[in-house]
DSSP file (Angstrom, degrees, kcal/mol; ACC not computed):
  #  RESIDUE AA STRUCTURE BP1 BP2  ACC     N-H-->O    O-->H-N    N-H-->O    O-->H-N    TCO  KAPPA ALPHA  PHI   PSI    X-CA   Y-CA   Z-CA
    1    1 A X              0   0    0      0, 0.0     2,-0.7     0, 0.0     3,-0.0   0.000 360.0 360.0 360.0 140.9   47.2 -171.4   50.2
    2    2 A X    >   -     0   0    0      1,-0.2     3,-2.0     3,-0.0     4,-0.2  -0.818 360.0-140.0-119.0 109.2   43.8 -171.2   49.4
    3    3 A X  G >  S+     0   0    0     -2,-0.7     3,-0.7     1,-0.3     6,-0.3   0.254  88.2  74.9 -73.0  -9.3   42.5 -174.7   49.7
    4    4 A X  G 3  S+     0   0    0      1,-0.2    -1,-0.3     4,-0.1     6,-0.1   0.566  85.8  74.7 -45.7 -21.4   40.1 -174.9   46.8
    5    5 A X  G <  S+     0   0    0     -3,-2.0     2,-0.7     4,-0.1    -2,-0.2   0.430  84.0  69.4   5.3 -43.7   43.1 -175.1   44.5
    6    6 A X  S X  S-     0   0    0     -3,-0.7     3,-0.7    -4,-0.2     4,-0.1  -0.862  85.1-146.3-101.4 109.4   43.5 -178.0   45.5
    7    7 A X  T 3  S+     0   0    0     -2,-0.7     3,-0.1     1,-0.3    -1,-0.1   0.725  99.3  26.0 -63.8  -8.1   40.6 -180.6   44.0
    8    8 A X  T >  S+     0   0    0      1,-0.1     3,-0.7    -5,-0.1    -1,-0.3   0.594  95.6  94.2-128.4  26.0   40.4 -182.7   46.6
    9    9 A X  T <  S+     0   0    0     -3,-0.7    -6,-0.1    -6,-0.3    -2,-0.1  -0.080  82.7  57.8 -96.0   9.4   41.6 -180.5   49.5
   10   10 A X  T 3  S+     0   0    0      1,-0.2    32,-2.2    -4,-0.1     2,-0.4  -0.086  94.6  89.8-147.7  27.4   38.0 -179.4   50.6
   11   11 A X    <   +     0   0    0     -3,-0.7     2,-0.2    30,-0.2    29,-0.2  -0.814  53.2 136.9 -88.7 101.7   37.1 -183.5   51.0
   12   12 A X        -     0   0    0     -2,-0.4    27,-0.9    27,-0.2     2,-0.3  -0.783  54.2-113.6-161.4 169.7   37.7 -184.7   54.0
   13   13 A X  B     -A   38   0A   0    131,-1.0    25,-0.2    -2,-0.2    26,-0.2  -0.664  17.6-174.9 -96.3-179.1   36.2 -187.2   57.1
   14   14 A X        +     0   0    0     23,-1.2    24,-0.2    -2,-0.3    -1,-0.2   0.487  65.1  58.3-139.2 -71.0   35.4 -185.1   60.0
   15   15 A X  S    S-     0   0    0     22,-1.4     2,-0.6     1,-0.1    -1,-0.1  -0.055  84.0-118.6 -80.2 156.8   34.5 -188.7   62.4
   16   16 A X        -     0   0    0      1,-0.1    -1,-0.1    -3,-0.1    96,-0.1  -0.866  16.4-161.4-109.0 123.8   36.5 -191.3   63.0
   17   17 A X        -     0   0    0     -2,-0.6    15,-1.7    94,-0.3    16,-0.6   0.333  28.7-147.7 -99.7  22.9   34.6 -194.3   61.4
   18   18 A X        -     0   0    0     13,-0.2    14,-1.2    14,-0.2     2,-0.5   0.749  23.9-158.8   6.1  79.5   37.2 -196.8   64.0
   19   19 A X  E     +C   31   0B   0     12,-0.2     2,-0.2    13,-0.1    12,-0.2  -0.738  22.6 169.7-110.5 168.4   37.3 -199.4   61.7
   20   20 A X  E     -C   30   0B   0     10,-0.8    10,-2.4    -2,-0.5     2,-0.3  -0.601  41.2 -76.3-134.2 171.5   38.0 -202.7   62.6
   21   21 A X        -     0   0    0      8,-0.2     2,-0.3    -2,-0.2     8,-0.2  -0.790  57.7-104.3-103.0 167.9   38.0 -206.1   61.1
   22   22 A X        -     0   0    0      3,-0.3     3,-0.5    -2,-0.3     6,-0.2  -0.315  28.5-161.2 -98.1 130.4   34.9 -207.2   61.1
   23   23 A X  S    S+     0   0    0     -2,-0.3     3,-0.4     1,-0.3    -1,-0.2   0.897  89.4  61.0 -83.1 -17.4   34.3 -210.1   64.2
   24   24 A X  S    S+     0   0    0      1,-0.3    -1,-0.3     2,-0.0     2,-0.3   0.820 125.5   3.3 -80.4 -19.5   31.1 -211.5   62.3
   25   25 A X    >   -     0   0    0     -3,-0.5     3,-0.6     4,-0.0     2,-0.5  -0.654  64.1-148.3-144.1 131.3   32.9 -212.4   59.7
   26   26 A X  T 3  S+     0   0    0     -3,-0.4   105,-2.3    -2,-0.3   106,-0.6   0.337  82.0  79.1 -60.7  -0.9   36.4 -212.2   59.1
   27   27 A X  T 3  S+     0   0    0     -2,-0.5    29,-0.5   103,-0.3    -1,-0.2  -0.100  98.8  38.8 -80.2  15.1   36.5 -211.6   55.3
   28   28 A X  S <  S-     0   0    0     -3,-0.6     2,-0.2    -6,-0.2    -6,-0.1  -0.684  74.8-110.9-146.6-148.7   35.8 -208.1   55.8
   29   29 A X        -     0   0    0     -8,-0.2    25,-0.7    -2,-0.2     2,-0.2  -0.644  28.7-156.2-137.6 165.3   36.2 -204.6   57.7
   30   30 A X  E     -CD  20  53B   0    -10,-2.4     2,-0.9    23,-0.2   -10,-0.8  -0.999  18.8-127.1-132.0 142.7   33.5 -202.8   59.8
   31   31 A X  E     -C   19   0B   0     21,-1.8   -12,-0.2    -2,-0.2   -13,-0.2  -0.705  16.7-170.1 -86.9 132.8   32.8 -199.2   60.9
   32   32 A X        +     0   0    0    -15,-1.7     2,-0.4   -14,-1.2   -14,-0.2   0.899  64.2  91.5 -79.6 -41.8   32.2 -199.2   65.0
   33   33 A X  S    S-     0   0    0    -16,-0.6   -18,-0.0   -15,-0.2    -1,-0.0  -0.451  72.1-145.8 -90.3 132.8   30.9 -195.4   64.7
   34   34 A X  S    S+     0   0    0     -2,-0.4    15,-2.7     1,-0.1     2,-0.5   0.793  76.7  32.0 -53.8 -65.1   27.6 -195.0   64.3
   35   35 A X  E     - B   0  48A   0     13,-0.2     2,-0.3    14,-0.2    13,-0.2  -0.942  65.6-147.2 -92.3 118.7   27.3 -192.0   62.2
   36   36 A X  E     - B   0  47A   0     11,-0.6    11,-2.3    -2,-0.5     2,-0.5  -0.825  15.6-172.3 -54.7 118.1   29.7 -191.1   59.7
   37   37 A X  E     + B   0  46A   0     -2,-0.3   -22,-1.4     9,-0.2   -23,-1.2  -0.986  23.9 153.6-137.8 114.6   29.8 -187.1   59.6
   38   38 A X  E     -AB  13  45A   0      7,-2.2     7,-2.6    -2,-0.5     2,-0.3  -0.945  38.7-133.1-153.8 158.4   32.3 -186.0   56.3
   39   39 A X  E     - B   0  44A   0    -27,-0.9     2,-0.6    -2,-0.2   -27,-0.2  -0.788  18.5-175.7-114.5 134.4   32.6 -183.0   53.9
   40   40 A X  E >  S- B   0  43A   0      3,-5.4     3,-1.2    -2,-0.3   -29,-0.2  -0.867  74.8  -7.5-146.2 123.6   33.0 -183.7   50.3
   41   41 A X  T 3  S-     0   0    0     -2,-0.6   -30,-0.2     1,-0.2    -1,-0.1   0.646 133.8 -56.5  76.4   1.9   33.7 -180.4   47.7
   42   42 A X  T 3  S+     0   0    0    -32,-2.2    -1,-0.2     1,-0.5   -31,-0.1  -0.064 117.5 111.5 119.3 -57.0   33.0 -178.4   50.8
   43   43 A X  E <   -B   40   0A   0     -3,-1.2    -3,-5.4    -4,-0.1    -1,-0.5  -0.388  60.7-133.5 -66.8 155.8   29.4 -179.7   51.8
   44   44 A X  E     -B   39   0A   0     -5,-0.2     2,-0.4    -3,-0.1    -5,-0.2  -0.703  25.9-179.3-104.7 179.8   29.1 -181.8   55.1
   45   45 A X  E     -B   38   0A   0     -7,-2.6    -7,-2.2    -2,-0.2     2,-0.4  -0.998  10.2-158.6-149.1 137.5   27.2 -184.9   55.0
   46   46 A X  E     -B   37   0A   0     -2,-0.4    -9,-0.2    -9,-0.2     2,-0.2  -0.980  10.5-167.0-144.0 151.2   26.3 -187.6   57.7
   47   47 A X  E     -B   36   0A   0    -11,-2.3   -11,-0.6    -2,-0.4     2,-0.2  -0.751  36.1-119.3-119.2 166.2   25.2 -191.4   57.5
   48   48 A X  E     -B   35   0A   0    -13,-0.2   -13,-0.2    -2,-0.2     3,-0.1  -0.649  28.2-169.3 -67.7 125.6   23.9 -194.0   59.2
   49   49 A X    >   +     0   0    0    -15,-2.7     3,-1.9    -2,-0.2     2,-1.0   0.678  25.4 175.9-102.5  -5.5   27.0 -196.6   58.8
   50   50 A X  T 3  S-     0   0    0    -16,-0.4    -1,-0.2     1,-0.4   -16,-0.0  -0.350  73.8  -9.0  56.4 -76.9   24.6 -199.0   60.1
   51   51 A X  T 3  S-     0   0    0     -2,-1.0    -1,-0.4    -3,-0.1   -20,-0.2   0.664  94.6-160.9 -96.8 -37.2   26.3 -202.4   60.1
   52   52 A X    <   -     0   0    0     -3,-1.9   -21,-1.8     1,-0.3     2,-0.4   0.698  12.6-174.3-173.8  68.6   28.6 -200.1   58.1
   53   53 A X  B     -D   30   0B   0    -23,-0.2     2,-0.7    -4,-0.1    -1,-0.3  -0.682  18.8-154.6 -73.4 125.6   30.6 -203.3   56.1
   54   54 A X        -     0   0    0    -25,-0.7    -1,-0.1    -2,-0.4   -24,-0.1  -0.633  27.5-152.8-144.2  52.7   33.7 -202.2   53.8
   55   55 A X        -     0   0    0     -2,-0.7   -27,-0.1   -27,-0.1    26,-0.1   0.199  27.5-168.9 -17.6 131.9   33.5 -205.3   51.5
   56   56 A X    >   +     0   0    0    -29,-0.5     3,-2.0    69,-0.1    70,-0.1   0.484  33.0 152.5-122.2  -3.8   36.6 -206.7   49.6
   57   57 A X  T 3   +     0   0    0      1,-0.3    70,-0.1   -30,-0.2    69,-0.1   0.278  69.6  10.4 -12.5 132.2   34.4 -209.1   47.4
   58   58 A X  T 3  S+     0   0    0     68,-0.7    -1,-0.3    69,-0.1     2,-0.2   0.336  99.7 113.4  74.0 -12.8   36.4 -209.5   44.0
   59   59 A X    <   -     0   0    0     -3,-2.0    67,-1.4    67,-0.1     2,-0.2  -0.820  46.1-166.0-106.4 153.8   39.4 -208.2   44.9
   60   60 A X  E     -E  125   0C   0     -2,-0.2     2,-0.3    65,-0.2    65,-0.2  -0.744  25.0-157.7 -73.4-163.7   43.1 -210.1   45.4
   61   61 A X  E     -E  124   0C   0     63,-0.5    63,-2.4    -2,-0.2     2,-0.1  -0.898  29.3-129.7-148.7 137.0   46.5 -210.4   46.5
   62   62 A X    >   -     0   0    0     -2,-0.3     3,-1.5     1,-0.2    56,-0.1  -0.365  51.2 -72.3 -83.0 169.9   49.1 -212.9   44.9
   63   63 A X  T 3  S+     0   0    0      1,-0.3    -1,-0.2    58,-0.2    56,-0.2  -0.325 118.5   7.8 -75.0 166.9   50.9 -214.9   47.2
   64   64 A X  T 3  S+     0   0    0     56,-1.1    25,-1.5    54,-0.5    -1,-0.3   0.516 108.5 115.4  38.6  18.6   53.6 -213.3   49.3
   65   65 A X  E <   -FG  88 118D   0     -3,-1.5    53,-2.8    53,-0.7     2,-0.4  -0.531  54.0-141.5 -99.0 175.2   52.3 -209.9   48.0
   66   66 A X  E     -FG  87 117D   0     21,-1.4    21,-0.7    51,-0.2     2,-0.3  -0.919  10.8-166.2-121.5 157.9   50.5 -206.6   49.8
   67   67 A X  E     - G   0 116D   0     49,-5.5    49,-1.9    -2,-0.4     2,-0.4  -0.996  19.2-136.6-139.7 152.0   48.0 -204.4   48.8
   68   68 A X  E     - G   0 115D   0     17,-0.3    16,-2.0    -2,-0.3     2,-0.3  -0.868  23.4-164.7 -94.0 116.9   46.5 -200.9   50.0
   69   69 A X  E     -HG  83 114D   0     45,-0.9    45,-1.0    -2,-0.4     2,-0.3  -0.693   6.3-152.8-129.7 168.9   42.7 -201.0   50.0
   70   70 A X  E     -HG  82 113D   0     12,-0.6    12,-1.9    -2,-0.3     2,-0.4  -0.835   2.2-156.9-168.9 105.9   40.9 -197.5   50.2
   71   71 A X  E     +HG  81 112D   0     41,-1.3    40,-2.0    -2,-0.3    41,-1.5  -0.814  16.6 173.0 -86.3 128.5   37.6 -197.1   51.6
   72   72 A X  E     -HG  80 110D   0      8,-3.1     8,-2.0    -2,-0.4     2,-0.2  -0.851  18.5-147.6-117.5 162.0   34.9 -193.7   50.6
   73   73 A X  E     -H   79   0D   0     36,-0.9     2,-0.6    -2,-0.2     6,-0.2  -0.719  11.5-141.8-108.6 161.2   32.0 -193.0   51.3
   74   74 A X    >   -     0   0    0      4,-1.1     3,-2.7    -2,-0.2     2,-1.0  -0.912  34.6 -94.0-150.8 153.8   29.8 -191.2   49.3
   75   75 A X  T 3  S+     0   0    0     -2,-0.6   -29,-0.2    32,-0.3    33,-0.1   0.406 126.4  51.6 -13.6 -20.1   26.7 -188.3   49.7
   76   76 A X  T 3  S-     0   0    0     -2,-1.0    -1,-0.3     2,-0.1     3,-0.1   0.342 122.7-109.0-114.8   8.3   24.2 -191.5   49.9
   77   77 A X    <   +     0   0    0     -3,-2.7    -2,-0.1     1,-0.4   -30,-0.1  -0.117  64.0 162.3 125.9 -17.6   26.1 -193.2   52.3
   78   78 A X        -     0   0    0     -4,-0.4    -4,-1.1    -5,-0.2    -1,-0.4  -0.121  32.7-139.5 -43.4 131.2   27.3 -195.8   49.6
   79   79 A X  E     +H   73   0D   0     -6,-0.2     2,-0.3   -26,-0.1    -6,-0.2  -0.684  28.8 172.6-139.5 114.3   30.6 -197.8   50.8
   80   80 A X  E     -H   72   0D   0     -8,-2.0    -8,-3.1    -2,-0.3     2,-0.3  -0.953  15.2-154.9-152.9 150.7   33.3 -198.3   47.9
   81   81 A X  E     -H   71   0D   0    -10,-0.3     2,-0.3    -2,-0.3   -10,-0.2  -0.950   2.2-160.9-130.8 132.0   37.1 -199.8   47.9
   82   82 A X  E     -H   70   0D   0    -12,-1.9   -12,-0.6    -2,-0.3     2,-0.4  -0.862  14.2-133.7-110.9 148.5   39.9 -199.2   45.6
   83   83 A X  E     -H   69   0D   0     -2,-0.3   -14,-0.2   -14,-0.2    20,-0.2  -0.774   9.5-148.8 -90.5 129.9   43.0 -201.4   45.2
   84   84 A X        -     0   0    0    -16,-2.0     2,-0.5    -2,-0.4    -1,-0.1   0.008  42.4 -88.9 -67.3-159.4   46.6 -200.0   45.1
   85   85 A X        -     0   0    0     15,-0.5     2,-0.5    -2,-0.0   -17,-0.3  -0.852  52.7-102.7-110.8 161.0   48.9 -202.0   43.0
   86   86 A X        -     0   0    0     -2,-0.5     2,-0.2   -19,-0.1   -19,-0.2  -0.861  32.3-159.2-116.7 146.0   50.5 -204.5   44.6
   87   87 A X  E     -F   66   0D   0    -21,-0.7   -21,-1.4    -2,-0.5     2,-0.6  -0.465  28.5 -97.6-114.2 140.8   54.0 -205.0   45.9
   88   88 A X  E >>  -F   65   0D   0    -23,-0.2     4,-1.2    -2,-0.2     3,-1.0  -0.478  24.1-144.6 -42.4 111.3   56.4 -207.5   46.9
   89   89 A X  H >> S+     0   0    0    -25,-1.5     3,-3.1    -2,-0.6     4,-1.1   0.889 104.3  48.8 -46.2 -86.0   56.5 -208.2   50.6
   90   90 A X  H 3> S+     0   0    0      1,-0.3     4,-0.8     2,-0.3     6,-0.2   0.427 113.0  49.4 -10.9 -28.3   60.2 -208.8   50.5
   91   91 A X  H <4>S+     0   0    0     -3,-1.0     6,-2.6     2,-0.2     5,-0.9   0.630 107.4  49.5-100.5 -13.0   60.5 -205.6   48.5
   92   92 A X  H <<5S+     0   0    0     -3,-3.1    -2,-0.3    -4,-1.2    62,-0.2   0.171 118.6  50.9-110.3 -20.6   58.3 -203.4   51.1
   93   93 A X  H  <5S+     0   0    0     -4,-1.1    -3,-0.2    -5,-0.4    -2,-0.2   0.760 110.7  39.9-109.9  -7.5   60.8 -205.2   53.7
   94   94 A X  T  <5S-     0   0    0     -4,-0.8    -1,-0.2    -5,-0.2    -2,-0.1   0.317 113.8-118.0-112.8  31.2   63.7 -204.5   52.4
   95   95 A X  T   5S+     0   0    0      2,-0.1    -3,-0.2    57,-0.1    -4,-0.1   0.398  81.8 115.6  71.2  15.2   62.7 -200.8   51.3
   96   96 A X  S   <S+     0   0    0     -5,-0.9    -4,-0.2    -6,-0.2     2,-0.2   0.895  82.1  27.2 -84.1 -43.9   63.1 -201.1   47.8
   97   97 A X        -     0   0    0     -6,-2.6    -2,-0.1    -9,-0.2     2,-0.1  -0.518  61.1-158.5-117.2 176.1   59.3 -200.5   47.5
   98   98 A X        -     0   0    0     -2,-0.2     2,-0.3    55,-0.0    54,-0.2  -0.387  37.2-106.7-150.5-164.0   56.1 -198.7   49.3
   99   99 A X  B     -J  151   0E   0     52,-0.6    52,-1.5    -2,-0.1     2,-0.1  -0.817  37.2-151.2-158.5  77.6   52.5 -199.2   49.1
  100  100 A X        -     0   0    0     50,-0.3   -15,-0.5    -2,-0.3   -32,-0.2  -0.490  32.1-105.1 -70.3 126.1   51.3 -195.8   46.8
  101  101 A X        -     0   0    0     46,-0.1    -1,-0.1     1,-0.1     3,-0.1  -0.254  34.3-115.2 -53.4 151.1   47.5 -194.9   47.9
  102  102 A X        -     0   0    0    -20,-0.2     2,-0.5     1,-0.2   -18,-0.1   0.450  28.4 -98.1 -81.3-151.2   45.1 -195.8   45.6
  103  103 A X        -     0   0    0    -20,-0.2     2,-0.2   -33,-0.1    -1,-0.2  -0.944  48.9-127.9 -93.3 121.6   42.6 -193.0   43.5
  104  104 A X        -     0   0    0     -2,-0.5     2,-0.1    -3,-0.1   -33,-0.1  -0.729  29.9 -76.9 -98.2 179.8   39.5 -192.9   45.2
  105  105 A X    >   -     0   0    0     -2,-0.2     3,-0.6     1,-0.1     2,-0.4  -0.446  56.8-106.8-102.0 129.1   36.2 -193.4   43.7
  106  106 A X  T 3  S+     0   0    0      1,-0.3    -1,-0.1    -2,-0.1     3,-0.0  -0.363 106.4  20.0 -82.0 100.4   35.2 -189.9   41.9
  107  107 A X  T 3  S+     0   0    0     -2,-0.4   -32,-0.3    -3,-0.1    -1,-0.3   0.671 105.5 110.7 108.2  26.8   32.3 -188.1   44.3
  108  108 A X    <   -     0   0    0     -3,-0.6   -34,-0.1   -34,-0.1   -33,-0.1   0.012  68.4-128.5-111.7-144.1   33.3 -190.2   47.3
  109  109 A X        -     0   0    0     -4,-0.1   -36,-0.9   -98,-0.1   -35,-0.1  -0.334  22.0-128.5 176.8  82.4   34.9 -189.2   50.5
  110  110 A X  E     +G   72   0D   0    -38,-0.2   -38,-0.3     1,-0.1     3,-0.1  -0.061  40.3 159.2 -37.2 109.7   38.2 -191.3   51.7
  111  111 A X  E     +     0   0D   0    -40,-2.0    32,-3.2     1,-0.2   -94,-0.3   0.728  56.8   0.9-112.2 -17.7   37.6 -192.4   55.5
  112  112 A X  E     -GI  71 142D   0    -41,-1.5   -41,-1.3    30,-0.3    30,-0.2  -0.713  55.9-148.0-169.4 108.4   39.6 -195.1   56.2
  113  113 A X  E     -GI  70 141D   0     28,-1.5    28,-1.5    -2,-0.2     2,-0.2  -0.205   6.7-167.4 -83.6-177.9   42.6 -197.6   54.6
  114  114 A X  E     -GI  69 140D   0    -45,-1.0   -45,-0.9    26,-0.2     2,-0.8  -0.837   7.3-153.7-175.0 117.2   43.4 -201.2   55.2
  115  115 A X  E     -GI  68 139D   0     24,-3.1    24,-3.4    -2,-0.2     2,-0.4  -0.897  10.0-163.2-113.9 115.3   47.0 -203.2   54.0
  116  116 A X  E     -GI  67 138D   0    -49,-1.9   -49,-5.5    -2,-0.8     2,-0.5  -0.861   1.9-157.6-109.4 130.4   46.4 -206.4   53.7
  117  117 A X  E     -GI  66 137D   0     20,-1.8    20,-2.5    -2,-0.4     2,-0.5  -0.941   2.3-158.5-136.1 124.9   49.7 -208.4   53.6
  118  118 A X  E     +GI  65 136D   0    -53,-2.8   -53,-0.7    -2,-0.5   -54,-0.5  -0.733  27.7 155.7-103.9  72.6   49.3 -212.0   51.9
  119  119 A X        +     0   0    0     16,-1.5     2,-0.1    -2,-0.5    -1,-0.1  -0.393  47.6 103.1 -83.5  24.8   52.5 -214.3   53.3
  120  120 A X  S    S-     0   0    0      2,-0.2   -56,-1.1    15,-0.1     4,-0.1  -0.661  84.4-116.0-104.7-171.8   50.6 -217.5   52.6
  121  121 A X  S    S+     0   0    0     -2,-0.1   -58,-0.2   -58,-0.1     2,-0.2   0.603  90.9  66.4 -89.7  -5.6   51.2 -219.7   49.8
  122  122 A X  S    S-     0   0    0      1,-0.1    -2,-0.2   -60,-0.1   -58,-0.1  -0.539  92.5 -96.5-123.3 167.5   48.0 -219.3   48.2
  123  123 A X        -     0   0    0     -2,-0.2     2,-0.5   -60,-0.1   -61,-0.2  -0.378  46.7-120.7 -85.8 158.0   46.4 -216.2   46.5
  124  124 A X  E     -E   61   0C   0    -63,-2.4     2,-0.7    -2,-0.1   -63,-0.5  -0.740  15.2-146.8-110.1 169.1   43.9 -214.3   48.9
  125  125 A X  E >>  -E   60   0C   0     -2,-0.5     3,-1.9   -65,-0.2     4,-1.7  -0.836  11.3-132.2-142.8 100.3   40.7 -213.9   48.1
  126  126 A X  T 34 S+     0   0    0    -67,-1.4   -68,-0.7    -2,-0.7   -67,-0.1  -0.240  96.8  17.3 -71.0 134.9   38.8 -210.6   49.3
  127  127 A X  T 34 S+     0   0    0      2,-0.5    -1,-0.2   -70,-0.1   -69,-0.1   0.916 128.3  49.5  81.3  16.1   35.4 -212.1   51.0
  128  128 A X  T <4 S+     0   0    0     -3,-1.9     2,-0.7     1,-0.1    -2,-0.2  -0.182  88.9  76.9-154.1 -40.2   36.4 -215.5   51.4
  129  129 A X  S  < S-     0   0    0     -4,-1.7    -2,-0.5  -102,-0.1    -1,-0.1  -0.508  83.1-121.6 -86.3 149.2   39.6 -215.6   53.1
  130  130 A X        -     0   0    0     -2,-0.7  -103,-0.3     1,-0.1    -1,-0.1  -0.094  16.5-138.1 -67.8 141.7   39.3 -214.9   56.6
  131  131 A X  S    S+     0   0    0   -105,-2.3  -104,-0.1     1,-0.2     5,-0.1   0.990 107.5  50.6 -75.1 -57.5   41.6 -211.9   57.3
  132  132 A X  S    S+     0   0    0   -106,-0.6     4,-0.3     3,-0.1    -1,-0.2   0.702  84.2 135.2 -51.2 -20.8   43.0 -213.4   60.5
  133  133 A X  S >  S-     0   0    0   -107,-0.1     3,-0.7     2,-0.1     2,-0.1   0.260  75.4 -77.1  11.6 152.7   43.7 -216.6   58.2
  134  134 A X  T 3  S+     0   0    0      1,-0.2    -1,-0.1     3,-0.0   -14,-0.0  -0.342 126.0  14.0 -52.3 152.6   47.7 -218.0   59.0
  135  135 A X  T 3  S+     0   0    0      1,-0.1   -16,-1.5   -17,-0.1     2,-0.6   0.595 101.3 119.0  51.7  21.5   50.0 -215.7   57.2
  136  136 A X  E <   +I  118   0D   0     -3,-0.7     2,-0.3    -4,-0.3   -18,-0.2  -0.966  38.8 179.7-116.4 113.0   47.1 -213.0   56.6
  137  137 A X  E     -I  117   0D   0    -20,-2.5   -20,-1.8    -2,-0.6     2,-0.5  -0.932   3.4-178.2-124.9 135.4   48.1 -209.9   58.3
  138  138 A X  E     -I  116   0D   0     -2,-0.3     2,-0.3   -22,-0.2   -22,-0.3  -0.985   3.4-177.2-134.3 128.0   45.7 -206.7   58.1
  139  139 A X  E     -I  115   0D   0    -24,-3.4   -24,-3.1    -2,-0.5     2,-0.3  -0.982  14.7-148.0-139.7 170.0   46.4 -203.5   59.6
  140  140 A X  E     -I  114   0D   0     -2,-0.3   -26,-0.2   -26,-0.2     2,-0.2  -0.719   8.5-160.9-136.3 135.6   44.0 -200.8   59.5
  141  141 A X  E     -I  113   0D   0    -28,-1.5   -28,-1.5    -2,-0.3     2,-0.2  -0.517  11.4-147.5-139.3  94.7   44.2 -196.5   59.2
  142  142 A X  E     -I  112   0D   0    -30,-0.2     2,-0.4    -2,-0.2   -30,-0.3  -0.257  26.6-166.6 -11.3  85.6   41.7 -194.1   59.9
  143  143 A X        -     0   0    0    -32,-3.2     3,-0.1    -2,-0.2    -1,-0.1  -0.808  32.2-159.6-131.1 127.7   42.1 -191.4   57.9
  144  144 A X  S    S-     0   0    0     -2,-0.4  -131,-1.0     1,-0.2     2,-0.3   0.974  90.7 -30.2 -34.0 -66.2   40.9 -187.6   57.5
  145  145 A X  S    S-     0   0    0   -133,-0.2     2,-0.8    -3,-0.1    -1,-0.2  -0.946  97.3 -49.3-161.3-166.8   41.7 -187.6   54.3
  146  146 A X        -     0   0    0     -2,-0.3   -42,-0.0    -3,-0.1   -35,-0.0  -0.195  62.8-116.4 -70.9  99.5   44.4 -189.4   51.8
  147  147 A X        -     0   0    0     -2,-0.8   -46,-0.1     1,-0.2    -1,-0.1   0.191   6.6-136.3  -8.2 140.3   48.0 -189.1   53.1
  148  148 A X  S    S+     0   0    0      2,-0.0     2,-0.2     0, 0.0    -1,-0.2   0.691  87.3  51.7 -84.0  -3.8   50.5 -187.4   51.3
  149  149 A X  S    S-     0   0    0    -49,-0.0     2,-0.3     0, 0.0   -48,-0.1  -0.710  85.5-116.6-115.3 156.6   53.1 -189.9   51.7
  150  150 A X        -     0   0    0      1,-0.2   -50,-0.3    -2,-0.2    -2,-0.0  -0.791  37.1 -86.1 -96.2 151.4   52.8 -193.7   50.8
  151  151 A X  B     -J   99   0E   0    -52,-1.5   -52,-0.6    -2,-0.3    -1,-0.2   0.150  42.3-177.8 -49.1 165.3   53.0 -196.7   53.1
  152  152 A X        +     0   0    0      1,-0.6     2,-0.2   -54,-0.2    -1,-0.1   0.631  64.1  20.6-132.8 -63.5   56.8 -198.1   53.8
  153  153 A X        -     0   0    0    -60,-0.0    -1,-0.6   -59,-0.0     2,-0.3  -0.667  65.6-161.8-140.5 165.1   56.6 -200.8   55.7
  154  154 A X        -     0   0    0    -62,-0.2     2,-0.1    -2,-0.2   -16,-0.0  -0.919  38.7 -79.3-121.0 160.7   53.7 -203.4   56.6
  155  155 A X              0   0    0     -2,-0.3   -18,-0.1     1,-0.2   -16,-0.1  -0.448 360.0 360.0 -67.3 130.6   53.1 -206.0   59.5
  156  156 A X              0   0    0     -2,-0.1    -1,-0.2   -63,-0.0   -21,-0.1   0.476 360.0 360.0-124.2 360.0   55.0 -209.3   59.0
């Protein structure tokens, strides 16, 4: 298979940007590794991730719902998140439904997802509620480049 074929198959991270959520404040993600080092179209590229902060500013989650958040990077080091659509909890637990990766941002370079699972009573609120929040559950995936399969199950 000759992997230009593919359009986004010559994309990829090459470092593992071990992100985490973020301990200065808890309304975000962070990257721990210093330099991000990724190929996007073929070229590589590396950044400084610096504080490297993977903002959710704007975005929700309806109550009892999940979402699939999808971080890239892009040639100027620029940090953007896409939303999946969001799913029943109840519907993601009893299999009925999955958590489908999102598009990522066109010139970017997918490094790293994050499912956010919203079991409060109130809507969350990316960038002011605290991810560790009661009933706020966040779990986090490194990624080379976009799965081919979509999420099944989340933390409850």
């Amino acid at each position: 298979m000759n992997l230009n074929d593919n359009p986004r198959a010559s994309t990829l991270a090459v470092t593992n940007g071990g992100v985490i959520m973020d301990a200065d404040g808890e309304e975000d993600f962070e990257i721990t590794e210093t330099n991000l080092i990724f190929i996007i179209d073929g070229l590589f590229y590396t950044v400084a991730s610096d504080d490297g902060d993977i903002k959710l500013d704007g975005f929700t989650i309806t109550s009892k719902y999940s979402a699939l958040f999808l971080a890239c990077v892009s040639t100027a080091g620029t940090i953007t998140v896409t939303k999946s659509a969001e799913v029943l909890n109840a519907d993601i637990t009893n299999g009925i439904a999955v958590l489908h990766w999102p598009v990522p941002t066109a010139g970017t370079c997918p490094f790293a997802g994050m499912v956010v699972t919203n079991d409060s009573d109130a809507v969350f609120t990316g960038g002011t509620t605290d991810l560790d929040a009661t009933d706020i559950t966040e779990t986090v995936y490194d990624l080379s480049t976009i799965p081919a399969t979509p999420i099944a199950a989340v933390a409850t």
